[in-house]
C-alpha positions as CSV (number, residue, x, y, z in Angstrom):
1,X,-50.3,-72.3,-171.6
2,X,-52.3,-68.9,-171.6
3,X,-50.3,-66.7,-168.8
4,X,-53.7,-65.6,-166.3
5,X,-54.0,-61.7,-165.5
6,X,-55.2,-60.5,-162.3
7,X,-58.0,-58.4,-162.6
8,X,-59.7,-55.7,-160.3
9,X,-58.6,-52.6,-158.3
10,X,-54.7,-52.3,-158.6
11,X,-51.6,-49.7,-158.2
12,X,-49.3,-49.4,-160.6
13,X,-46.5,-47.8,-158.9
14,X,-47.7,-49.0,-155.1
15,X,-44.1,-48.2,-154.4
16,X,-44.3,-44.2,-154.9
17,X,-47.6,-44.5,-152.7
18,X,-45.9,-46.1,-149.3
19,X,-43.2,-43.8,-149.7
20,X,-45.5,-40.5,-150.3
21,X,-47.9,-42.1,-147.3
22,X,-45.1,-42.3,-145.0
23,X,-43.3,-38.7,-145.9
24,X,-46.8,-36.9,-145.6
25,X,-47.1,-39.2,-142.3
26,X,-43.8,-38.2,-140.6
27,X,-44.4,-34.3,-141.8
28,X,-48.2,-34.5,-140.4
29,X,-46.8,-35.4,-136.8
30,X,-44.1,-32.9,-136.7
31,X,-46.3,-30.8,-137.5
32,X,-48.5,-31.5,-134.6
33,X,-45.3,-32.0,-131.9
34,X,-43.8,-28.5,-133.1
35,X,-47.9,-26.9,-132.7
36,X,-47.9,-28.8,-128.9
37,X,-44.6,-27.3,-127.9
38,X,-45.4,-24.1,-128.9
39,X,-48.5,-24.1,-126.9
40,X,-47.2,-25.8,-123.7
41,X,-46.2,-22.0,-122.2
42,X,-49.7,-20.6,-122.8
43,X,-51.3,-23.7,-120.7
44,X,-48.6,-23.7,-118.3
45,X,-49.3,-19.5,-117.4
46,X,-53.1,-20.4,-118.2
47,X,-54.4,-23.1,-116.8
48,X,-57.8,-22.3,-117.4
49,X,-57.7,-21.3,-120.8
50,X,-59.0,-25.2,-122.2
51,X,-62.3,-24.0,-119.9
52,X,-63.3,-20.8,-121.6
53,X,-66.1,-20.7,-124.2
54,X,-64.9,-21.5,-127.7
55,X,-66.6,-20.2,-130.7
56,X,-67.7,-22.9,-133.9
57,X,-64.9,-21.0,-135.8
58,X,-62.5,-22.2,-133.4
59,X,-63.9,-25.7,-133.5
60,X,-63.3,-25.9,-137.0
61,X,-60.0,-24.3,-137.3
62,X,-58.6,-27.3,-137.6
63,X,-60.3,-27.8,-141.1
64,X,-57.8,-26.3,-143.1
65,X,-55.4,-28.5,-142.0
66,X,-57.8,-31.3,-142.6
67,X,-58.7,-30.6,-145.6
68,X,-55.0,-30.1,-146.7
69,X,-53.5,-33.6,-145.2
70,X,-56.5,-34.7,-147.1
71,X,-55.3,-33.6,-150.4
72,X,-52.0,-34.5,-150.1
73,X,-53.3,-38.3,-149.6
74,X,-55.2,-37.9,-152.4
75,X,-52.6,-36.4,-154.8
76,X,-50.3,-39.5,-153.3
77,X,-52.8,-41.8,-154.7
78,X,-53.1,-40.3,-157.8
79,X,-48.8,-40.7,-158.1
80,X,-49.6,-44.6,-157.5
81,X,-52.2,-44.7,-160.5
82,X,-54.8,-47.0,-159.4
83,X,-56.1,-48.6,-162.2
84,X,-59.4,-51.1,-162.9
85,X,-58.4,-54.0,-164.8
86,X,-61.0,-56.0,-166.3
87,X,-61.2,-59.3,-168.5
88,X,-62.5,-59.0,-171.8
89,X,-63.9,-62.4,-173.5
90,X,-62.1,-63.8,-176.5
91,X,-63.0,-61.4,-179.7
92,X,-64.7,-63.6,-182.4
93,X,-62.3,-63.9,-185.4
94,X,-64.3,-63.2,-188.7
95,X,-63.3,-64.4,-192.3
96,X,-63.5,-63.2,-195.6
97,X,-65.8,-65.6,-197.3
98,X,-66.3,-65.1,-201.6
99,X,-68.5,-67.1,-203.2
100,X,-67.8,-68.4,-207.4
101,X,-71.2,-69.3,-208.7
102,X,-71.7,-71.0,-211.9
103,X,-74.7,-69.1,-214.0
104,X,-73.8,-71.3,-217.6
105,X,-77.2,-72.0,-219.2
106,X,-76.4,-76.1,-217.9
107,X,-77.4,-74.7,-214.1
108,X,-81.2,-75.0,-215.6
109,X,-81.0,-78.8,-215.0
110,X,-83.4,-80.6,-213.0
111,X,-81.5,-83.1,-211.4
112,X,-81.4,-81.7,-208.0
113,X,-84.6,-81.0,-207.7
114,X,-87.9,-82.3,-210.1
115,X,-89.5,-79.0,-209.4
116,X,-86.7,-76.5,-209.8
117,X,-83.6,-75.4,-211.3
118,X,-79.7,-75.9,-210.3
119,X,-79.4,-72.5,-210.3
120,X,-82.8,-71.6,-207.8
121,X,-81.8,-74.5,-205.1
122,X,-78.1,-73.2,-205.4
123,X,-79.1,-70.0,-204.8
124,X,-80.9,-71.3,-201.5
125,X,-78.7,-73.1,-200.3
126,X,-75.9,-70.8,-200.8
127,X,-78.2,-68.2,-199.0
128,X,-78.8,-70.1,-196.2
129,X,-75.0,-70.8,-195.6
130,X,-74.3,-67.2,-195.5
131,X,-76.6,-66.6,-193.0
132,X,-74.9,-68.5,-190.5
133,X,-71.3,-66.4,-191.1
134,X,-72.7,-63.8,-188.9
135,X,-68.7,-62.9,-188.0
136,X,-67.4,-63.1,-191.9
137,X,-67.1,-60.6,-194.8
138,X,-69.3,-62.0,-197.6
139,X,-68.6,-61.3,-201.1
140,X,-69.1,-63.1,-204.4
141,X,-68.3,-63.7,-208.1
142,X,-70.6,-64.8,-210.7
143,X,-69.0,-66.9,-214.1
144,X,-69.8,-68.3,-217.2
145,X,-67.1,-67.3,-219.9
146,X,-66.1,-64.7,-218.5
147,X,-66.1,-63.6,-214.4
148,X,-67.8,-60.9,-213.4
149,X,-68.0,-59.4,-209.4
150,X,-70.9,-59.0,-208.4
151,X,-70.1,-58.3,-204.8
152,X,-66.6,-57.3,-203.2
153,X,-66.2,-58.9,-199.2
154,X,-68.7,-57.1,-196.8
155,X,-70.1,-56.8,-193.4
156,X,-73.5,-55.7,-195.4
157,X,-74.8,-59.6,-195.2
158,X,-78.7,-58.2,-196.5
159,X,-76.8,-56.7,-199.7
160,X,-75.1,-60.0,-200.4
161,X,-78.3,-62.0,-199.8
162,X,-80.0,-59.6,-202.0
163,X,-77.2,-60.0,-204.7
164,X,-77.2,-63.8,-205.0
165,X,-80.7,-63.8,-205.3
166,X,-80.6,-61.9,-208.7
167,X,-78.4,-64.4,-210.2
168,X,-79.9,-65.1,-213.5
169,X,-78.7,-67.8,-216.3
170,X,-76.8,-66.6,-219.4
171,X,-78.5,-67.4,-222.6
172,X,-78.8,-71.1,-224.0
173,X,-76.1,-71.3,-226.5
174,X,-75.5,-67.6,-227.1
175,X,-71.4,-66.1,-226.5
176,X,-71.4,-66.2,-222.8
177,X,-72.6,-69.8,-222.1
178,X,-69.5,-71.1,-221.0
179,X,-67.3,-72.3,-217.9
180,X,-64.2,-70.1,-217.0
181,X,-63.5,-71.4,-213.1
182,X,-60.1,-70.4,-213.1
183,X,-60.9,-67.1,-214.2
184,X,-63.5,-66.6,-211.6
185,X,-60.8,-68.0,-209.0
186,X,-58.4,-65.8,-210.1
187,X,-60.6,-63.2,-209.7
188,X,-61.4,-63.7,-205.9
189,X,-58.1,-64.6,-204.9
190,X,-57.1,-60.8,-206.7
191,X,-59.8,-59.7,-204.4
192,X,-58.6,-61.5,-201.1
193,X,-55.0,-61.4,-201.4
194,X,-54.8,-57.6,-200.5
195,X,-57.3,-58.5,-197.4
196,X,-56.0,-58.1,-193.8
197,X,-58.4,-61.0,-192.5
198,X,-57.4,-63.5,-190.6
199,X,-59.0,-66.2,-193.0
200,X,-59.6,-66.5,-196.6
201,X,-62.0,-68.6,-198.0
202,X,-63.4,-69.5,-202.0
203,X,-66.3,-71.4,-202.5
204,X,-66.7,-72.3,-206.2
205,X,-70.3,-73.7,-207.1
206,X,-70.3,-75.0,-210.3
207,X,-72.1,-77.9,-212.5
208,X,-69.5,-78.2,-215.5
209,X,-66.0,-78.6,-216.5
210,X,-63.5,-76.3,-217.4
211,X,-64.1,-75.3,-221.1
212,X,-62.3,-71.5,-221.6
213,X,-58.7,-72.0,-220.4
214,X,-57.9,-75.0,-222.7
215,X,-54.5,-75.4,-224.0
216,X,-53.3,-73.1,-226.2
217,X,-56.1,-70.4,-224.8
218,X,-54.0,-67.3,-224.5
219,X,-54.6,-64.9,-221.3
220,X,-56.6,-67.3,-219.6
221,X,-55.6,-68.9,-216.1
222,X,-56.2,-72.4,-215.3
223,X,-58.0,-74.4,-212.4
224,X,-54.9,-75.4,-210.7
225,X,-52.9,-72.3,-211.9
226,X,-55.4,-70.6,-209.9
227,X,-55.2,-72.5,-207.2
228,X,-51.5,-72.2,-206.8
229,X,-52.1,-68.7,-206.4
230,X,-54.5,-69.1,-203.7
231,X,-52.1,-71.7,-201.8
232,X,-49.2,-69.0,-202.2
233,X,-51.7,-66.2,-200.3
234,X,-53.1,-68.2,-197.7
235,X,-56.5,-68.4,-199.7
236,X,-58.6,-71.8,-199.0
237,X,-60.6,-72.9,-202.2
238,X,-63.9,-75.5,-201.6
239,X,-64.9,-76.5,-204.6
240,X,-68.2,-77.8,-204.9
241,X,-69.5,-80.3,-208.1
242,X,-73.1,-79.6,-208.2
243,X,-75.4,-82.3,-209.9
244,X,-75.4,-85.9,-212.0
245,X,-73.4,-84.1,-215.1
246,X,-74.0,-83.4,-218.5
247,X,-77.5,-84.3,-219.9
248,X,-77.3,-86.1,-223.2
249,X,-80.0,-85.8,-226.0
250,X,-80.9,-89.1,-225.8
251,X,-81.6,-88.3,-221.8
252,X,-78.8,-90.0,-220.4
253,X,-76.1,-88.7,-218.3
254,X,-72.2,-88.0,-218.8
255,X,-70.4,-87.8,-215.5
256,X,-68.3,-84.7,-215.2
257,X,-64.1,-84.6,-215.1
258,X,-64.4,-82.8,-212.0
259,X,-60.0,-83.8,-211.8
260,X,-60.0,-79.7,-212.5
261,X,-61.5,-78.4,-209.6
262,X,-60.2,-81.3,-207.4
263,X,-56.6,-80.1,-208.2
264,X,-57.7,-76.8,-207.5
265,X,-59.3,-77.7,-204.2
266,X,-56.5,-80.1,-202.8
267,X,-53.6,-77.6,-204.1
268,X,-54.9,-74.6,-202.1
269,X,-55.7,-76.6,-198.8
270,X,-59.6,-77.2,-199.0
271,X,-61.8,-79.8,-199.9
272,X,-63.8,-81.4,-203.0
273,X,-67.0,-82.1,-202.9
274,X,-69.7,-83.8,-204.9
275,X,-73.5,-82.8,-204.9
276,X,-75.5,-84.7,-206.8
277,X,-78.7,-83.6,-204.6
278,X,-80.4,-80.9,-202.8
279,X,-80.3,-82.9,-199.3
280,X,-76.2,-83.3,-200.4
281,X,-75.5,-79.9,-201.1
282,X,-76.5,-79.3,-197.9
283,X,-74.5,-81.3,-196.1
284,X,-72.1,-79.8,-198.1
285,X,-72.1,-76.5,-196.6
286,X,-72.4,-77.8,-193.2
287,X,-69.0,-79.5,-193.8
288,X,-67.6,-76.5,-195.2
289,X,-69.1,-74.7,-192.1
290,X,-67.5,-77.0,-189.6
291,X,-64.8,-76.4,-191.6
292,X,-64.3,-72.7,-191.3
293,X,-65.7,-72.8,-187.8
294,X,-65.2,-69.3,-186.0
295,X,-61.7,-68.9,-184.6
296,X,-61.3,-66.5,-181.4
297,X,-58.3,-64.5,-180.0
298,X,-57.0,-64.9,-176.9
299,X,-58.5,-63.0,-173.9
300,X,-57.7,-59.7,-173.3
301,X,-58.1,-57.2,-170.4
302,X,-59.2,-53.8,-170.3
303,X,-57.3,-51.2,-168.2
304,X,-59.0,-48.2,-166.8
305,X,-57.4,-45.5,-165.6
306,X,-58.8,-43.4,-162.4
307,X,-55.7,-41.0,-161.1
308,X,-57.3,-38.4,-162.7
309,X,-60.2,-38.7,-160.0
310,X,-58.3,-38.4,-156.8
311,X,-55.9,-35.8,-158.8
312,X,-58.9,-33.6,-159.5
313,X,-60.2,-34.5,-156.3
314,X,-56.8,-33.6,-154.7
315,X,-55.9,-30.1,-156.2
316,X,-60.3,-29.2,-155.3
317,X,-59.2,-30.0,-151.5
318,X,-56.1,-27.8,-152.1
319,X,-57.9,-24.9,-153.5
320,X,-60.7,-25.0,-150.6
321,X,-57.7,-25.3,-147.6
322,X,-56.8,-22.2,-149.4
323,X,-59.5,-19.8,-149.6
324,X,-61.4,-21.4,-146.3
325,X,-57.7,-20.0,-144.7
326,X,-58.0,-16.5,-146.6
327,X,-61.7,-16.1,-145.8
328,X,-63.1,-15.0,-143.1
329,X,-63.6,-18.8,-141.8
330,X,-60.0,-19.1,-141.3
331,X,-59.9,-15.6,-138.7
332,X,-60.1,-16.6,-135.2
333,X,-61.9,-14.4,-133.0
């Protein structure tokens, strides 16, 4: 149960201030018993004294004194430290979001989409998800054989948006038209370990298997070996299988081993999930969305202090009882 605060104009040391009140109080009315007494002769031999004509100066020569009881009040208040607390909503808890996308030459497929590539209604999709992280740092990591950053995590969501759309295929069959996921994993989690955010999040995009960190590959990190890394930094990895799998030459289609990235999804806490069309990849990203749905803190308050306005206000009123006393207001006639 979250404790509730009590908000609005308060004292912080209300003790100090009765005490003060009551001292300033008790001297105030000595003050004016000792002036009385004093006076009591004069009135007694004079009767008529309280009739003559009195001058404005003597109507105000009380003001001094005024304005001195005044400033003691107000100094007293500024020993009790009134202070304006005020509730301050829950602040929205933001992630760090990095996005592994597949550019192997296979992303030119069709399968998603008659009209268009893998790689252009990934690249849309994946654009339109980051759009709704308003409160996360966006970064991402391209692959093929090898992984290459293409953006670190950001609050600059244009730049990323900008980025992603740039994306372009390696060549068909030339030295880079490969699949290296752990090595783009390994990558981001490098990345995100070192991050202070409150949530750490992969999402691989990919459309093949596994095919540079096979055994007996030397200095290359595997799916799940990646993925144990990210489960021992608090990194959650959603992998996502994009299309029907490998085209054949005689047109047909070889399902993907997609065991990989399920091992690498399932040992870092996230999820697996197949896409084998546009309308499913974007149901896709709405899960992960729900998902990774914006946290908030607890509510705060906001105190304000204000004894510096009655101590100002308090040493001013001094100052003035002063000089109106050592002027030529405070002479009598």
């Amino acid at each position: 149960m979250i404790a509730t605060v009590a908000t609005g104009w308060q004292w912080r040391e209300p003790l100090w201030f009765l005490l003060c009140v009551l001292v300033v109080s008790v001297a105030y009315v000595r003050r004016r018993n000792r002036a009385t007494t004093l006076l009591a002769p004069a009135r007694l031999f004079a009767p008529d004294v309280a009739r003559l004509p009195t001058t404005w100066r003597q109507r105000l020569a009380f003001a001094p004194e005024l304005l001195q009881l005044t400033a003691l009040l107000a100094l007293v208040a500024a020993l009790a430290r009134p202070v304006l607390v005020e509730s301050e909503p829950p602040a929205r808890l933001g992630r760090d979001v990095l996005l592994c996308f597949d550019r192997s030459s296979s992303m030119a497929a069709l399968d998603l989409d008659p009209e268009t590539t893998r790689l252009t209604v990934g690249k849309q999709l994946a654009a339109e998800f980051l759009a709704g992280r308003q409160d996360d740092r966006l970064g991402m990591v391209t692959f093929a054989r090898y992984a290459d950053l293409v953006c670190p995590p950001t609050a600059d969501h244009r730049a990323v948006t900008e980025l992603l759309a740039s994306v372009q295929l390696v060549d068909p069959e030339g030295p880079e038209d490969a699949t290296a996921i752990g090595a783009a994993v390994g990558m981001a989690a490098n990345l995100l370990q070192r991050s202070d955010a409150t949530g750490k999040v992969i999402i691989v995009l990919t459309d093949g298997e596994e095919n540079v960190a096979t055994a007996g590959a030397k200095d290359q990190i595997a799916p799940l070996h990646a993925g144990q890394w990210c489960r021992d930094h608090n990194i959650r990895v959603h992998a996502i299988a994009l299309g029907r799998g490998d085209q054949q030459a005689d047109g047909t289609w070889r399902a993907l081993d997609t065991t990989a990235i399920q091992q690498l999804a399932k040992i870092s806490g996230g999820r697996f999930f197949p896409a084998v069309d546009a309308k499913t990849l974007r149901s896709v990203y709405a899960e992960i969305d729900r998902l990774e749905a914006v946290q908030f803190a607890e509510p705060g308050v906001r105190v304000i202090e204000w004894y510096p306005v009655p101590l100002m206000g308090g040493l001013l009123l001094l100052c003035l009882a002063h000089f109106w006393r050592r002027s030529s207001l405070g002479v009598t006639p």
